[in-house]
NUFI-684395 format. One record per atom (N, C-alpha, C, O): residue in one letter; x, y, z. Coordinates in steps of 0.2 Angstrom, whole numbers, padded with zeros to 4 digits, always signed. Layout:
aXYZ/...
//
This chain:
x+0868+0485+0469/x+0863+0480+0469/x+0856+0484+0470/x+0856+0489+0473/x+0851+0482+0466/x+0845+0486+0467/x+0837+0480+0472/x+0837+0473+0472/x+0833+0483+0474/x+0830+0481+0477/x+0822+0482+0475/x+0820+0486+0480/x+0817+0482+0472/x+0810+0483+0472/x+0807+0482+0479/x+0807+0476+0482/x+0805+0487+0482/x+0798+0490+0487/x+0794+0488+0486/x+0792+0489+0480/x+0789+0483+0488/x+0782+0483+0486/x+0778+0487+0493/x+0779+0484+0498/x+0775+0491+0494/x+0772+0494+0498/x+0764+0494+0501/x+0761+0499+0500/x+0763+0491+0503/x+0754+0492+0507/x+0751+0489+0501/x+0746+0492+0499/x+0754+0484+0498/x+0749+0481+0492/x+0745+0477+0494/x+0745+0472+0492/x+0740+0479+0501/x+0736+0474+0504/x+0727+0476+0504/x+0724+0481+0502/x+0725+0471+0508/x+0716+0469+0506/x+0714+0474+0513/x+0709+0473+0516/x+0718+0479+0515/x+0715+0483+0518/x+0711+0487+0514/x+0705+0487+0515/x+0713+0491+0511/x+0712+0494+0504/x+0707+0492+0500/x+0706+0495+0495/x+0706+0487+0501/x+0698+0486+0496/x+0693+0484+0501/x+0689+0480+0499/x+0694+0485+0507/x+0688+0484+0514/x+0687+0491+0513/x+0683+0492+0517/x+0688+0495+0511/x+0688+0504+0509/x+0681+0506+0505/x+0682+0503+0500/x+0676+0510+0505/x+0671+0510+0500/x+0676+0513+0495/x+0676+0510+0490/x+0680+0517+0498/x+0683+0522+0491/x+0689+0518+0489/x+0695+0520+0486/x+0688+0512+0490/x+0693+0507+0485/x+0692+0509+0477/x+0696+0511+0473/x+0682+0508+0476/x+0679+0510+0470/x+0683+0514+0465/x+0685+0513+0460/x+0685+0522+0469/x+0689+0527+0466/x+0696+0525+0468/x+0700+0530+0470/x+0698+0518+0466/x+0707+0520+0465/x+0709+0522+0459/x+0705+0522+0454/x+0714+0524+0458/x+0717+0528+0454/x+0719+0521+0448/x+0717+0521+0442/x+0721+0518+0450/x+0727+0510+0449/x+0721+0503+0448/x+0721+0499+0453/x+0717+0502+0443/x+0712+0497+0447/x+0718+0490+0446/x+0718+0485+0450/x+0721+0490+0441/x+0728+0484+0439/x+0731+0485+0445/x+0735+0480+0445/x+0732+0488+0450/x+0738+0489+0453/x+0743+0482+0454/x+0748+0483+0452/x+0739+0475+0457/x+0740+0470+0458/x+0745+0469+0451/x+0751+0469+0451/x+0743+0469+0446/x+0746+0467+0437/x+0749+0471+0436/x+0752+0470+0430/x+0752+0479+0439/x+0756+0482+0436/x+0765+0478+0442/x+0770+0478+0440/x+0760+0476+0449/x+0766+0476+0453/x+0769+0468+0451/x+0775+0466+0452/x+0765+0466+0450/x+0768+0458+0446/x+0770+0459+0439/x+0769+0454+0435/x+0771+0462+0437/x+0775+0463+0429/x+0782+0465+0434/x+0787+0462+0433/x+0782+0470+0439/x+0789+0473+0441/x+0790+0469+0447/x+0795+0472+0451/x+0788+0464+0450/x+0792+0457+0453/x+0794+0450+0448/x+0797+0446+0451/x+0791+0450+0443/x+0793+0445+0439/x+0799+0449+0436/x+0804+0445+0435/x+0801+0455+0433/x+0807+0456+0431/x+0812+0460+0436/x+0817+0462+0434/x+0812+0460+0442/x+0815+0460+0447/x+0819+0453+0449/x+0825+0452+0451/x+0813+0449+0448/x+0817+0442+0450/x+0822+0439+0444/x+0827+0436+0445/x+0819+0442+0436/x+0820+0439+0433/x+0828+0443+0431/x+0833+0441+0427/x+0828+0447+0434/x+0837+0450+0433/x+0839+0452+0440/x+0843+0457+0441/x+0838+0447+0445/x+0841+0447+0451/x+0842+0450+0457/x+0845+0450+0462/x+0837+0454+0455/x+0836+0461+0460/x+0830+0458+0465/x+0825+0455+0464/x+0833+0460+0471/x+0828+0460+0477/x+0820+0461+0475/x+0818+0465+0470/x+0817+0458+0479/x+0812+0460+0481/x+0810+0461+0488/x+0810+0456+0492/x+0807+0469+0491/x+0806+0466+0499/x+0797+0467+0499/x+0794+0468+0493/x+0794+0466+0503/x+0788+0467+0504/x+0785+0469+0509/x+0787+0466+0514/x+0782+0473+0510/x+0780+0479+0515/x+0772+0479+0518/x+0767+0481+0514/x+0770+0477+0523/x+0761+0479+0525/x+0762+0484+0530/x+0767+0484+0535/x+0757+0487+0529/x+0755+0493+0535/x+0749+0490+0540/x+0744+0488+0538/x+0753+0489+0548/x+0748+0490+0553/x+0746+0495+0556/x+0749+0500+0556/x+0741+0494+0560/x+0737+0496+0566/x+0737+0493+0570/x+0731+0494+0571/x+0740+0488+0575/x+0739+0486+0579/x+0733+0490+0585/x+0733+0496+0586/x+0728+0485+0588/x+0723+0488+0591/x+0718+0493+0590/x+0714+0495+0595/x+0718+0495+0581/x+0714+0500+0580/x+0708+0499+0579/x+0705+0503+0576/x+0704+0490+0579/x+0699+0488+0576/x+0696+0490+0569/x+0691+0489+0567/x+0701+0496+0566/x+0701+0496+0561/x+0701+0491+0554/x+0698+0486+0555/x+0704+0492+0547/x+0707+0487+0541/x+0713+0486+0542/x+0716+0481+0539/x+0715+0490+0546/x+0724+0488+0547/x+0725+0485+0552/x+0731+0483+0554/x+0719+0485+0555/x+0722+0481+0563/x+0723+0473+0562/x+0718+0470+0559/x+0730+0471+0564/x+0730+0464+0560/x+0724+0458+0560/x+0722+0455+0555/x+0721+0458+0568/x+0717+0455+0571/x+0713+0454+0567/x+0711+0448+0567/x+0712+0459+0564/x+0706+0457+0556/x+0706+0452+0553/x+0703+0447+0552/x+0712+0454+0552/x+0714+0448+0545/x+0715+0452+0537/x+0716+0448+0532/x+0715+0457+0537/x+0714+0462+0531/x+0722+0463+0530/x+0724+0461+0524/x+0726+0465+0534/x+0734+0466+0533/x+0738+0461+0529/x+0744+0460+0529/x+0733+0457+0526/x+0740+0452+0520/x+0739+0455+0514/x+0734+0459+0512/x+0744+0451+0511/x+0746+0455+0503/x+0737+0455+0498/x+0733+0454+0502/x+0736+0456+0495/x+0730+0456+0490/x+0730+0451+0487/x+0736+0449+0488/x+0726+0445+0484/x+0727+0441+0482/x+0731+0440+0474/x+0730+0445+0470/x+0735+0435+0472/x+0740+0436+0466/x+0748+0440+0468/x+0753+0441+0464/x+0747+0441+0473/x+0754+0444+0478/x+0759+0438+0481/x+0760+0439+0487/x+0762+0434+0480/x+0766+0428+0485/x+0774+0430+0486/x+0778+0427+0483/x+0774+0432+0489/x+0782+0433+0491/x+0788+0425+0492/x+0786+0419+0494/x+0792+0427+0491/x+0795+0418+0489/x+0798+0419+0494/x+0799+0424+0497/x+0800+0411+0496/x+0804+0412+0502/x+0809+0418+0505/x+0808+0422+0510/x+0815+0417+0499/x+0820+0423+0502/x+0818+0429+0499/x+0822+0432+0495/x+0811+0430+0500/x+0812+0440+0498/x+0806+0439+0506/x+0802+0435+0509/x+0809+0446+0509/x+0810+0448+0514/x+0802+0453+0515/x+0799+0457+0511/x+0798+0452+0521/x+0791+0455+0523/x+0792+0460+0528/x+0789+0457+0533/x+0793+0464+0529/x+0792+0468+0534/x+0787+0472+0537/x+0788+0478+0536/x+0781+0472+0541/x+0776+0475+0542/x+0779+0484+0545/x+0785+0486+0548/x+0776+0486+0545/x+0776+0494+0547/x+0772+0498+0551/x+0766+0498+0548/x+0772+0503+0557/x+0768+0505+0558/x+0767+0515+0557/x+0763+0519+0560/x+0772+0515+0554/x+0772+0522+0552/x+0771+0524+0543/x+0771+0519+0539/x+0771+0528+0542/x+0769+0530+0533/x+0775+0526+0530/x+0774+0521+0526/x+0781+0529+0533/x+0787+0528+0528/x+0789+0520+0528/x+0785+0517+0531/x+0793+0516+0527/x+0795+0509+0527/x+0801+0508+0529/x+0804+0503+0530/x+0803+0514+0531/x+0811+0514+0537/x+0810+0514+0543/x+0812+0509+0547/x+0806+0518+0546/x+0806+0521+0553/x+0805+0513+0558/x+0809+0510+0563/x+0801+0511+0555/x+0800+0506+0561/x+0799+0500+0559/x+0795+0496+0561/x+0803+0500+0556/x+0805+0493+0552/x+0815+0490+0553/x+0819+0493+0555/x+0814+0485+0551/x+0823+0485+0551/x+0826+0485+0542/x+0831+0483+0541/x+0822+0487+0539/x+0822+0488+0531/x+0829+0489+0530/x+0834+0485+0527/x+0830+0497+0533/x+0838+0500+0530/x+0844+0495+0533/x+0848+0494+0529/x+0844+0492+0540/x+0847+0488+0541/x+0850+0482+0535/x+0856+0482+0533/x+0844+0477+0533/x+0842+0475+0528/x+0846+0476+0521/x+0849+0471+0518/x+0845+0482+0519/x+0846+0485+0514/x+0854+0485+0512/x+0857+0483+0507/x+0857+0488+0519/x+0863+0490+0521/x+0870+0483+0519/x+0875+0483+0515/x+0866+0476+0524/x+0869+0469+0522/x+0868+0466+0516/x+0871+0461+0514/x+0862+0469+0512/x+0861+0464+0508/x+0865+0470+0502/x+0864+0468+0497/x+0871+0478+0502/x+0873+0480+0499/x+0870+0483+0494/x+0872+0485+0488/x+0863+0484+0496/x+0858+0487+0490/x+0858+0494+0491/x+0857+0497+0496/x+0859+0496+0485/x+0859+0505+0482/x+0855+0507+0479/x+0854+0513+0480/x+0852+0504+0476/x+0846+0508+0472/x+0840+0507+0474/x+0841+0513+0474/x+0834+0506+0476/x+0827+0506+0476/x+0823+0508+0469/x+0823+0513+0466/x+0818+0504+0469/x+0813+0504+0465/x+0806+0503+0469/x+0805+0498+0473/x+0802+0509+0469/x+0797+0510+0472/x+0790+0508+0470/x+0789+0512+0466/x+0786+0505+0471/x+0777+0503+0469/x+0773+0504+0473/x+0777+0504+0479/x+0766+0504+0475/x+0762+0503+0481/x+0756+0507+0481/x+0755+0512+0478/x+0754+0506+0485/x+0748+0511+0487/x+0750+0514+0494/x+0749+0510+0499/x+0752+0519+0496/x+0748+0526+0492/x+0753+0529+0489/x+0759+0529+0491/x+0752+0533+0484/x+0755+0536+0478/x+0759+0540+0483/x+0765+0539+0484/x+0755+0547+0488/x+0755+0552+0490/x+0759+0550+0497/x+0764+0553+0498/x+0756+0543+0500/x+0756+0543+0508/x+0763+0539+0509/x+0768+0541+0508/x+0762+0532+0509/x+0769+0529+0511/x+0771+0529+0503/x+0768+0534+0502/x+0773+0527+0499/x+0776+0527+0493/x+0779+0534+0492/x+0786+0534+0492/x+0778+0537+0492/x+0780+0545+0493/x+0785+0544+0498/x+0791+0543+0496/x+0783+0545+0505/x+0787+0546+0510/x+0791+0542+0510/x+0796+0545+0512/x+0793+0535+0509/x+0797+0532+0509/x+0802+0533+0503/x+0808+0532+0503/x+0800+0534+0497/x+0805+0539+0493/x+0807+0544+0496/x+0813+0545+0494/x+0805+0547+0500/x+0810+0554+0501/x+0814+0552+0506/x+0820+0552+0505/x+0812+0549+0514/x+0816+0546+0516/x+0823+0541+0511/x+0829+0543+0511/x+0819+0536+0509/x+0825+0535+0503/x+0830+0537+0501/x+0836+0536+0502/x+0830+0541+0498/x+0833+0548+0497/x+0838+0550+0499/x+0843+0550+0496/x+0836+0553+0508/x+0838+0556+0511/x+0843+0551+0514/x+0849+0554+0515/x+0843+0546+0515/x+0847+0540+0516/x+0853+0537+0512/x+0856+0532+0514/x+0853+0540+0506/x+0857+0539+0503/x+0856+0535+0494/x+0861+0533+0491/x+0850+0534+0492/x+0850+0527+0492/x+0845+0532+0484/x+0840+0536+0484/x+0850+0529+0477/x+0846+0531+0472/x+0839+0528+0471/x+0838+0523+0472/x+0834+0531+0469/x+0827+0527+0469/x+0823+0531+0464/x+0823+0537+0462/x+0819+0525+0461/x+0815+0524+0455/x+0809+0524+0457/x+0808+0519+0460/x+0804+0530+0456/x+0799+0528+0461/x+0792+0527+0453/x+0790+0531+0450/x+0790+0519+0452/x+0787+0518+0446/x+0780+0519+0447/x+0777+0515+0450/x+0776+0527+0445/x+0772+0530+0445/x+0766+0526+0444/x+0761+0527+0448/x+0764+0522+0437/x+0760+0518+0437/x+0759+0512+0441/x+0754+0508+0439/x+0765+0509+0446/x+0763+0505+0449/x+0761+0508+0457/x+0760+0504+0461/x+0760+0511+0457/x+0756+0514+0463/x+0749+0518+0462/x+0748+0521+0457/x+0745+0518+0467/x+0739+0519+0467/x+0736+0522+0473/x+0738+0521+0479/x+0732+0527+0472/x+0729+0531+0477/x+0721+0530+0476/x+0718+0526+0472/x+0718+0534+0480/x+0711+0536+0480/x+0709+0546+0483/x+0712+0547+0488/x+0706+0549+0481/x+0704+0555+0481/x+0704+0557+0488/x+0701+0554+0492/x+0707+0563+0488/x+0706+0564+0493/x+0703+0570+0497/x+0705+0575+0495/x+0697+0570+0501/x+0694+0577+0504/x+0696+0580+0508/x+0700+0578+0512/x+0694+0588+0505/x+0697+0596+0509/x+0699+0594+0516/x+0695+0590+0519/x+0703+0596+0519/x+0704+0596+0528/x+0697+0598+0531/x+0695+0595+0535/x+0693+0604+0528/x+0689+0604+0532/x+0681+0603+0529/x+0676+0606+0530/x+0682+0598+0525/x+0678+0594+0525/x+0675+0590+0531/x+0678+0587+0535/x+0665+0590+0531/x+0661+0586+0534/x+0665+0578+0534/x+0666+0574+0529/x+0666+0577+0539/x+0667+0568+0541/x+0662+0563+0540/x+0657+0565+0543/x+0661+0558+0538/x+0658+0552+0536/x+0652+0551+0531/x+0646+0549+0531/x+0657+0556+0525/x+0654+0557+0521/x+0653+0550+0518/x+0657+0545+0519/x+0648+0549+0512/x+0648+0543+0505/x+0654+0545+0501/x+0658+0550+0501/x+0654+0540+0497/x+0661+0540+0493/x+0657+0545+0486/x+0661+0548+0482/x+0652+0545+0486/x+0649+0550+0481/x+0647+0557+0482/x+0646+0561+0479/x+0647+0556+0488/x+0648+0566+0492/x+0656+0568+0490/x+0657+0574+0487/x+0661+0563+0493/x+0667+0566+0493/x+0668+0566+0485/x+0672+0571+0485/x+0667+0564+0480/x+0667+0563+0473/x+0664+0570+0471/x+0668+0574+0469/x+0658+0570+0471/x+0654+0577+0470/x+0658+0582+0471/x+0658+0587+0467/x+0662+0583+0478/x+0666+0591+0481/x+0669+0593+0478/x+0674+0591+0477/x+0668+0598+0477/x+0674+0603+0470/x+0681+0604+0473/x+0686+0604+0471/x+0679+0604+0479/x+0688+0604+0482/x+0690+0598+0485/x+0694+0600+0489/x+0689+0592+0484/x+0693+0587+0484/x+0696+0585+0478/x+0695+0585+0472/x+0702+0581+0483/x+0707+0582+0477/x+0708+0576+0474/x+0709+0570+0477/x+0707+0577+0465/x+0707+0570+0462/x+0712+0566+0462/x+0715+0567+0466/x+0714+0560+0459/x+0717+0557+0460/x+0725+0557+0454/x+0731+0556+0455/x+0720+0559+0449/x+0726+0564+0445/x+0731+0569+0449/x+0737+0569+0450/x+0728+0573+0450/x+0730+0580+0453/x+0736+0577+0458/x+0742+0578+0457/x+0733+0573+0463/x+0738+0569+0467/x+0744+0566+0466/x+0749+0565+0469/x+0741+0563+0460/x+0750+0557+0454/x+0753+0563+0453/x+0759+0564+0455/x+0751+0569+0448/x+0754+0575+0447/x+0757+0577+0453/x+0763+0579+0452/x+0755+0577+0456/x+0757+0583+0462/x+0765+0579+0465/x+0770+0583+0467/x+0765+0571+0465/x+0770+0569+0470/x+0775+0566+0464/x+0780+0564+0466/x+0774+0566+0458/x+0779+0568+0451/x+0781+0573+0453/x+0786+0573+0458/x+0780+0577+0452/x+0782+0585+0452/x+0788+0585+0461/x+0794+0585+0461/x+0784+0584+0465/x+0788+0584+0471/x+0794+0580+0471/x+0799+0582+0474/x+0793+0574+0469/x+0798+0568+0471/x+0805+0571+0462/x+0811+0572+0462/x+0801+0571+0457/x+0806+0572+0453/x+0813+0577+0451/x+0812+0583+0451/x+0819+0574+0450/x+0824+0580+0451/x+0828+0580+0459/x+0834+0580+0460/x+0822+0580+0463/x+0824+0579+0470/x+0826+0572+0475/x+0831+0571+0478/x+0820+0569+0474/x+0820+0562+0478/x+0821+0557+0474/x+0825+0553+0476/x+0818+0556+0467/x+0817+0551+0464/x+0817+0553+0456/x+0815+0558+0454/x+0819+0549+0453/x+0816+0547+0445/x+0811+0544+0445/x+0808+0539+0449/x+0809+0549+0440/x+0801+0546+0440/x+0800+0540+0433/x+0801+0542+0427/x+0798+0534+0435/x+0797+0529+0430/x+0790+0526+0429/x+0786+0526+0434/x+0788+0523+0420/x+0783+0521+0419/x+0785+0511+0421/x+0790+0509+0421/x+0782+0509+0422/x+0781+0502+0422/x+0786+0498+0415/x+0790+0493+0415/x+0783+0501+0408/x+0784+0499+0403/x+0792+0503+0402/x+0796+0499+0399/x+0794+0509+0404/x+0800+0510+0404/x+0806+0505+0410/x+0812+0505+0410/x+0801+0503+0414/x+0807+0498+0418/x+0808+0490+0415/x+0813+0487+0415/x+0804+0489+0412/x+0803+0482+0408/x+0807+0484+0403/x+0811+0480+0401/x+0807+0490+0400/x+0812+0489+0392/x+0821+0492+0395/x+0826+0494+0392/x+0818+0491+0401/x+0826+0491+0404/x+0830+0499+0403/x+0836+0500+0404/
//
């Protein structure tokens, strides 16, 4: 049985200046084309949000920013799990989850390409569990050198010749994830089956 991931497809990420530079600005239309054909051939869907509890942060729930994006509605029986580590296993009951409902496969989407969408393929992985991780339904934003000045504008970190684009990023976690962790899949190659 297989299972679609939706991962951090949440309105914390566009309280972000550097929402402007996501990678994915469809993300919402890439990830509802691969829950409408998920349902529509009987595969799971679960759904994933990342917290912060108490960080007065976009992730801290208390906000209110931690629910899905709007055009997101998870139906009764597909399954929510919030998170408060990168990956979507650790501290969640997902694999447990997974295990009863006898699912093998994973299909991967979300934001971030790099951070939880990645790590949770690898994890996956590592767990057993064959996984699809579909490259244009996830979405990133650019990210600044380590020792880059802090509380820069989103047009400073843009300007840096050593901040790394958002290309660079999708390539970089293809290349890692592929062969190894994951098949790497287009949106349009999971629709034509």
């Amino acid at each position: 049985m297989k299972a679609l991931l939706v991962i951090d497809v949440q309105e914390s990420f566009r309280q972000r200046e550097n929402w402007a530079a996501i990678s994915q600005s469809d993300i919402v239309g890439q990830v509802t084309k691969l829950v409408d054909h998920a349902r529509q051939g009987g595969d799971q869907v679960v759904w994933i949000v990342h917290h912060e509890p108490g960080s007065a942060g976009v992730f801290d729930p208390e906000l209110g920013f931690t629910r899905l994006i709007d055009g997101l509605v998870p139906r009764a029986a597909e399954p929510l799990f919030s998170k408060t580590s990168h990956n979507a296993f650790s501290t969640t009951g997902l694999q447990q989850y997974l295990v009863t409902q006898g699912i093998t496969d994973l299909q991967i989407c979300g934001i971030r390409t790099e951070q939880c969408c990645e790590t949770t393929a690898r994890v996956a992985s590592d767990l057993g569990y064959s996984v699809e991780f579909v490259v244009d339904a996830t979405a990133t934003q650019p990210i600044e050198h380590w020792n880059a000045p802090k509380d820069r504008q989103l047009q400073e970190v843009l300007a840096d010749p050593l901040t790394l684009d958002v290309e660079s990023i999708i390539q970089r976690t293809c290349y890692a994830l592929s062969g190894r962790f994951a098949t790497i899949r287009t949106v349009q190659e999971v629709l034509a089956g």
